[in-house]
C-alpha positions as CSV (number, residue, x, y, z in Angstrom):
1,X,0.0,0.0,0.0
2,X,1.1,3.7,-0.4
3,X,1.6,5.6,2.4
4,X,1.5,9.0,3.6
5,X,4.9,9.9,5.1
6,X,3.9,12.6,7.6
7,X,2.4,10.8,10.3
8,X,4.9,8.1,10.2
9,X,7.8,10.7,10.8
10,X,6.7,12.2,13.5
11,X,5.7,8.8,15.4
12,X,9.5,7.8,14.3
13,X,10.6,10.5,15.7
14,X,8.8,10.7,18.5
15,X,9.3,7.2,20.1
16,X,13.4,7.7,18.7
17,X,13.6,10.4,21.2
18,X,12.3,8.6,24.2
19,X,13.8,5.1,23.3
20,X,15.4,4.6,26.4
21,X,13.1,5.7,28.6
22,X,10.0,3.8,26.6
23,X,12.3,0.6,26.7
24,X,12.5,0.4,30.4
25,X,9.0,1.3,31.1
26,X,7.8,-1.6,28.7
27,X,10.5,-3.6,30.4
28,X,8.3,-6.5,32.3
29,X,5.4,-4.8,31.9
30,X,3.5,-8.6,30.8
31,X,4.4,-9.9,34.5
32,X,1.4,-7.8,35.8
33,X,-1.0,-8.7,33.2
34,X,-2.5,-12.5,33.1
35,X,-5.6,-11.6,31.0
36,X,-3.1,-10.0,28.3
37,X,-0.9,-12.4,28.4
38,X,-3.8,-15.3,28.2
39,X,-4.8,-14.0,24.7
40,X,-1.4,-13.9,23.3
41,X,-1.0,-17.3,24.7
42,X,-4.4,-18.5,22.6
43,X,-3.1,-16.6,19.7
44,X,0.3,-18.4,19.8
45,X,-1.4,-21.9,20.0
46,X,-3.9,-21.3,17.0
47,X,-0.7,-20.1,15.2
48,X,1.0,-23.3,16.1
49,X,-1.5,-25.3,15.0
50,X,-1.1,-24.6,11.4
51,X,1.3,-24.5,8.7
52,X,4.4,-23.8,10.3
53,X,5.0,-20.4,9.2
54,X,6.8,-17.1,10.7
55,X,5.0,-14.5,13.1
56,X,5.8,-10.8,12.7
57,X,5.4,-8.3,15.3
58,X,4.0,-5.2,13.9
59,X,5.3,-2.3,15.6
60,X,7.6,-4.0,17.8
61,X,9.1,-1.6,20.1
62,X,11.8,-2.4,22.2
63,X,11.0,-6.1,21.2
64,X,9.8,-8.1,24.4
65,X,6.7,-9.0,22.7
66,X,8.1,-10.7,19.9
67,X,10.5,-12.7,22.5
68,X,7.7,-13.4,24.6
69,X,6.2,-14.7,21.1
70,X,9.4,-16.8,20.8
71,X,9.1,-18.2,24.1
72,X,5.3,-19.3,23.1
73,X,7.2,-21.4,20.3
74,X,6.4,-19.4,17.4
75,X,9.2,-18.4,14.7
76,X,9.3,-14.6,15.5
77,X,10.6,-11.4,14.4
78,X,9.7,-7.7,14.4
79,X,9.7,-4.7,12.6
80,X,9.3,-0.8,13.8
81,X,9.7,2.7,12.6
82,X,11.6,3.8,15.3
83,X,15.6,3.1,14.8
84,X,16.0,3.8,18.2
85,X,13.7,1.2,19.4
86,X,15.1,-1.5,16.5
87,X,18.8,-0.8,18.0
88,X,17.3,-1.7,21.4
89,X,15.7,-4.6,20.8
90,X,18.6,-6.0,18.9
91,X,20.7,-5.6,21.7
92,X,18.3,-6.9,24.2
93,X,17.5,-10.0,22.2
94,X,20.6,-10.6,19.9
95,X,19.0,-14.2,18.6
96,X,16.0,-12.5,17.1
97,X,15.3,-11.2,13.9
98,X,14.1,-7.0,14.1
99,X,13.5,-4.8,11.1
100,X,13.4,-0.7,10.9
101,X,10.3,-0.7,8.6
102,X,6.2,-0.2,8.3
103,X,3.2,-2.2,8.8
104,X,1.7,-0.7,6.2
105,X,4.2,-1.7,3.8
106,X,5.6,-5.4,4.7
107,X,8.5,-6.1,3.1
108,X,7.0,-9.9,2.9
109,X,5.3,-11.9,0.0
110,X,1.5,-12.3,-0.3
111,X,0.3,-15.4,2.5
112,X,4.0,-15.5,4.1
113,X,3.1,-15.4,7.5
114,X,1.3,-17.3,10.0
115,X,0.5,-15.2,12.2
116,X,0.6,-11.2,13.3
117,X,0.8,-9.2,16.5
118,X,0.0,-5.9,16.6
119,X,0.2,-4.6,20.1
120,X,-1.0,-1.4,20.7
121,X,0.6,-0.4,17.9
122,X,-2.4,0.7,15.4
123,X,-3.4,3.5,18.3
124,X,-1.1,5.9,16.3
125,X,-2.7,5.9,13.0
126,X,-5.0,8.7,12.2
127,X,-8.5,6.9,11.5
128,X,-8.9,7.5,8.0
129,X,-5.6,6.1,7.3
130,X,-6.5,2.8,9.0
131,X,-8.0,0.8,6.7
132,X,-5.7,0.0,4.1
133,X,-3.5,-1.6,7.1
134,X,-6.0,-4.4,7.2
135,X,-5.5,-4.9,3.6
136,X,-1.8,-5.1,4.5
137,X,-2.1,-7.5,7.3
138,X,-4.6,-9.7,5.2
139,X,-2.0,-9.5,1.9
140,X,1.0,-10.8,4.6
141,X,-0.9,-13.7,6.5
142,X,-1.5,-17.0,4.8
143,X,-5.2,-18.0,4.7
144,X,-6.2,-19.4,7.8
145,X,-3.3,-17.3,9.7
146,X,-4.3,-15.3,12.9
147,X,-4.1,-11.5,13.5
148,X,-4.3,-10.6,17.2
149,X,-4.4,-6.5,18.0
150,X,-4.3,-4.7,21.4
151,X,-5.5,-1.4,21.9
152,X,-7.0,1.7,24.0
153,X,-11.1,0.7,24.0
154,X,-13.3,3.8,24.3
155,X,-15.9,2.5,25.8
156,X,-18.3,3.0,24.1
157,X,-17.9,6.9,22.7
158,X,-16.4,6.9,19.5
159,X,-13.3,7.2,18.5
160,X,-11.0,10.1,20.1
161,X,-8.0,11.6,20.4
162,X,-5.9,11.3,23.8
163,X,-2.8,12.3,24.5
164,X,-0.6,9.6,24.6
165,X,2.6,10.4,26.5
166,X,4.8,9.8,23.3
167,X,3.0,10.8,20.6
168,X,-0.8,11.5,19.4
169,X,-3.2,8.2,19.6
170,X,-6.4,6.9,19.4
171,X,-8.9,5.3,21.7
172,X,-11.7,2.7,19.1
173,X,-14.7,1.3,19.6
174,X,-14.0,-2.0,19.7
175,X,-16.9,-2.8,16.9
176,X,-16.0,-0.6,14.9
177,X,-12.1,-2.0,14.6
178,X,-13.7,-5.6,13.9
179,X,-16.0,-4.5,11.1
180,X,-12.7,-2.9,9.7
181,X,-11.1,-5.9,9.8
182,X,-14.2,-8.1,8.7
183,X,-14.6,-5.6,5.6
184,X,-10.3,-6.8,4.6
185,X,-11.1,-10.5,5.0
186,X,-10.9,-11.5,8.2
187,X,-13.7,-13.2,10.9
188,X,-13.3,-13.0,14.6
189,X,-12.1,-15.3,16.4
190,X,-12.5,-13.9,20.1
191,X,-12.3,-10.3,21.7
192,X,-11.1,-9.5,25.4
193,X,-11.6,-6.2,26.8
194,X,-10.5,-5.5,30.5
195,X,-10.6,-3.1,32.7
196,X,-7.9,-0.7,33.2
197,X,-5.6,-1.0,36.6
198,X,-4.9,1.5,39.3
199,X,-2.0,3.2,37.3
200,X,-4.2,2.6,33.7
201,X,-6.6,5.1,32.7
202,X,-8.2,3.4,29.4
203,X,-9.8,0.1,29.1
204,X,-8.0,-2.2,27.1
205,X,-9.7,-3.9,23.9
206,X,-8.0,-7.0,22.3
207,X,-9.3,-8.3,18.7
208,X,-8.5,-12.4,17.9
209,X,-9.1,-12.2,14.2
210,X,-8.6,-15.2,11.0
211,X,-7.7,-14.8,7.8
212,X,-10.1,-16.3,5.5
């Protein structure tokens, strides 16, 4: 897919400048979080029960979600905007596989993948611009491949603007982001939303999704 280059520079550039500091707030973060990790855990086993095929982390950050993909058994690697972030998660986990590049724009064949994780990693796009990520993620997978997303749920409002400590980002409706991904040829699978905890202050929505 084309892509506008605006919005992807400044969320670059954004998350470049506070690498360090993102990476060691991320840093163990899954410990605390047994419903989050419960769904990546039913993704990883619905991945491993097809064709054996690799998993991408889209958006991968300092890159402890695609290790703790690895350590679910699945053939990982991820891919980010941020150089920053990419240098850090090389460093952190030197037996993995991490690639400076876009989710919009995989540098992978059509039906290459298994599976995808996005996690909370679409927040950033401007709404309009969403849609054609779906196609993206739908050209990547393989059919019957799994696409699991995380994101901020806005309970029940539409979707808005908050202001994200890094950079601008959206809160969905979590409807709304399945009949997106319905509409690019996928069906759902399962959805989790939780509530958020003490130091949270969005609900958390998480979309299970197959590639038909």
């Amino acid at each position: 897919m084309a892509e506008s280059s605006s919005y992807l520079t400044a969320t670059a550039d954004a998350y470049d400048a506070v690498a360090d500091i993102y990476a060691d707030f991320v840093r163990g973060s899954l410990d605390r979080l047994p419903l989050d990790r419960a769904i990546v855990a039913v993704f990883a086993e619905l991945v491993r029960g097809g064709e054996p095929l690799p998993v991408v982390e889209a958006g991968c950050g300092p890159g402890y979600m695609t290790a703790h993909l690895r350590d679910l058994g699945l053939d990982a690697f991820g891919i980010d905007l941020s150089p920053a972030l990419v240098d850090i998660a090389r460093r952190d986990f030197p037996d993995l596989r991490f690639e400076v590049g876009s989710m919009g724009a995989f540098d992978v064949g059509d039906g290459e993948l298994g599976g995808l994780l996005s996690w909370y990693s679409l927040i950033h796009i401007p709404p309009p611009e969403l849609p054609p990520y779906f196609a993206e993620f739908r050209r990547v997978l393989a059919s019957e491949g799994y696409l699991l997303f995380g994101f901020f749920e806005s309970e029940g409002g539409p979707v808005v603007q908050f202001d994200h400590k890094v950079t601008p980002a959206y809160r969905w409706p979590i409807d709304d982001l399945a009949d997106m991904a319905r509409k690019e040829g996928f069906v759902e699978v399962a959805r989790m939303l939780r509530e958020p905890l003490e130091d949270e202050r969005f609900r958390r929505g998480h979309l299970l999704m197959r590639a038909l």
